[in-house]
Backbone bond lengths (Angstrom), bond angles and torsions (degrees), N, CA, C in turn:
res aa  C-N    CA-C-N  psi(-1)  N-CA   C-N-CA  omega(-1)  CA-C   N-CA-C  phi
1 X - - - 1.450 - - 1.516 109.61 -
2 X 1.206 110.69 156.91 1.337 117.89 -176.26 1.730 115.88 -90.92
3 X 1.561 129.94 108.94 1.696 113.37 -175.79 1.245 114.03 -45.05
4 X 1.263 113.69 136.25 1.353 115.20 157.16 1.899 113.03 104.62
5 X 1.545 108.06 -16.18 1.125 117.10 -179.29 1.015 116.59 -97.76
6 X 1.448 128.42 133.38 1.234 124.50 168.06 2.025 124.21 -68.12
7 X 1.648 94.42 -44.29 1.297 121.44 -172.95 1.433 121.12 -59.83
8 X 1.278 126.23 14.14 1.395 134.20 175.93 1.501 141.96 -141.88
9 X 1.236 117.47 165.38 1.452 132.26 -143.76 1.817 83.99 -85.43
10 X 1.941 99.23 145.25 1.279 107.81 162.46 1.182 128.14 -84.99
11 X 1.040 120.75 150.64 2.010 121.89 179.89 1.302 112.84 -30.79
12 X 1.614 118.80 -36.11 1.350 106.91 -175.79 1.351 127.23 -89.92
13 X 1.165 114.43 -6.86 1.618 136.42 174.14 1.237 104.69 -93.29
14 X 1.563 130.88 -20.73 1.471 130.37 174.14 2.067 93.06 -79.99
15 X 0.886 86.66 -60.80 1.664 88.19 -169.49 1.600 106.25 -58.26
16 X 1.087 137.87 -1.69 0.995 135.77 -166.54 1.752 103.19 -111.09
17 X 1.649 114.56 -43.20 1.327 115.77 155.31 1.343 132.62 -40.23
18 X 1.781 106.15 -39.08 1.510 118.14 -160.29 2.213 90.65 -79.81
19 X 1.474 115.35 -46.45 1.391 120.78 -171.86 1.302 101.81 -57.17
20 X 1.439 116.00 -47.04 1.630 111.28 173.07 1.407 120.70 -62.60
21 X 1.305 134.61 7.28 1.298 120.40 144.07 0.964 128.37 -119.78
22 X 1.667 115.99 13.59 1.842 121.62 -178.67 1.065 93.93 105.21
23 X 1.460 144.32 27.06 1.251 113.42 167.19 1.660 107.82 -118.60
24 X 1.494 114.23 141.03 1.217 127.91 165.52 1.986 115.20 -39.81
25 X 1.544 112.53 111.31 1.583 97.10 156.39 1.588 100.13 -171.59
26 X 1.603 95.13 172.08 1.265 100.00 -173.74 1.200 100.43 -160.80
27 X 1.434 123.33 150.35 1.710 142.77 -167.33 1.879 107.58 -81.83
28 X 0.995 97.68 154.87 1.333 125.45 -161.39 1.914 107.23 -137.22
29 X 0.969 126.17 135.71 1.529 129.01 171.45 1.769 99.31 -70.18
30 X 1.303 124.26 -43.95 1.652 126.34 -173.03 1.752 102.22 -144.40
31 X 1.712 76.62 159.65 1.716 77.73 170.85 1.493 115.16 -69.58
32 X 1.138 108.89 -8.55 1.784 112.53 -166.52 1.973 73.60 -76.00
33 X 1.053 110.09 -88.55 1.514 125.66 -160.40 1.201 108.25 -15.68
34 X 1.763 113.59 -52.46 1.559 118.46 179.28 1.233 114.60 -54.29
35 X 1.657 129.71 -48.35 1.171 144.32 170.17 1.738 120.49 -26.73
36 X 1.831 80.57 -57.31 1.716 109.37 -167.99 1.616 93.73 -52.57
37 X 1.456 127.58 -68.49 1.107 147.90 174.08 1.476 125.10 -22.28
38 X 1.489 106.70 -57.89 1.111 123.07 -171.93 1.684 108.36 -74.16
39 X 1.188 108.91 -37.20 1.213 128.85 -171.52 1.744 112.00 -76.90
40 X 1.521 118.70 -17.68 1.345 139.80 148.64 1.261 112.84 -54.80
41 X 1.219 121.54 -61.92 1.427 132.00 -162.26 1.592 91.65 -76.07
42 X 1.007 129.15 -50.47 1.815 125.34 -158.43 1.403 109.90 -158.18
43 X 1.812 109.48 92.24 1.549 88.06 -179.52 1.570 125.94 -101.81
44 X 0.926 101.41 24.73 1.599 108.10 143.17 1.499 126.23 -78.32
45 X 1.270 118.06 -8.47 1.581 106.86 -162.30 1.671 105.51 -75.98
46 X 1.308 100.40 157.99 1.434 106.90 162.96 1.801 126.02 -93.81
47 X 0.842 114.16 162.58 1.268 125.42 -162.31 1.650 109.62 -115.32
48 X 1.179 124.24 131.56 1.487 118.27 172.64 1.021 114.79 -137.74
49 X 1.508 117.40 105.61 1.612 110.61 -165.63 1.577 96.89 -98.33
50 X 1.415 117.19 147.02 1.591 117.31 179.43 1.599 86.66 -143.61
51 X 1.572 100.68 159.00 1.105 117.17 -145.52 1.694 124.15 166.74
52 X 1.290 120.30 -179.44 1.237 145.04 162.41 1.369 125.66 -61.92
53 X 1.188 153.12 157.30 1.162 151.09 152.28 1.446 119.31 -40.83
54 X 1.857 125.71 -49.93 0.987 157.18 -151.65 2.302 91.03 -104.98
55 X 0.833 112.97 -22.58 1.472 128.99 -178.18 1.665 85.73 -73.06
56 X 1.471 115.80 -88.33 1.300 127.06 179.68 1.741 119.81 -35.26
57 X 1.372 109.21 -48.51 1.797 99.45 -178.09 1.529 97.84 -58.64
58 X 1.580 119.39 -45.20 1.708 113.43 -149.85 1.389 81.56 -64.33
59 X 1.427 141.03 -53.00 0.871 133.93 -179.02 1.765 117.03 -25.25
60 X 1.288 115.47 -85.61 1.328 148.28 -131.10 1.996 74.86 -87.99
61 X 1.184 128.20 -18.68 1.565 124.47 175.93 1.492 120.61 -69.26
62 X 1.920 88.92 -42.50 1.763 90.77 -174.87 1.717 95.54 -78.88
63 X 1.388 119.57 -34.00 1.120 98.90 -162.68 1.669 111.79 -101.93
């Protein structure tokens, strides 16, 4: 979910959308956390966040 928004889906209903069409995912407490994570597993990987307008600032705030 996005802070501060009322208007959106929780991590587990997002991740649960992405399995219902074949796609690999899994929840995270923050985007930092997901980051942290991902960045364990492979730190080369790239990252593609898609999203909202309001997705991107919280984003682009912490980081």
């Amino acid at each position: 979910s996005i802070p501060g928004e009322a208007n959106t889906l929780a991590a587990d209903q997002t991740a649960a959308a992405a399995h219902a069409v074949g796609m690999t995912a899994a929840t995270a407490q923050s985007v930092r956390a997901a980051l942290t994570a991902i960045a364990g597993r492979d730190p080369h990987a790239r990252v593609l966040i898609c999203g909202s307008l309001y997705l991107a600032g919280s984003v682009l705030r912490e980081n």
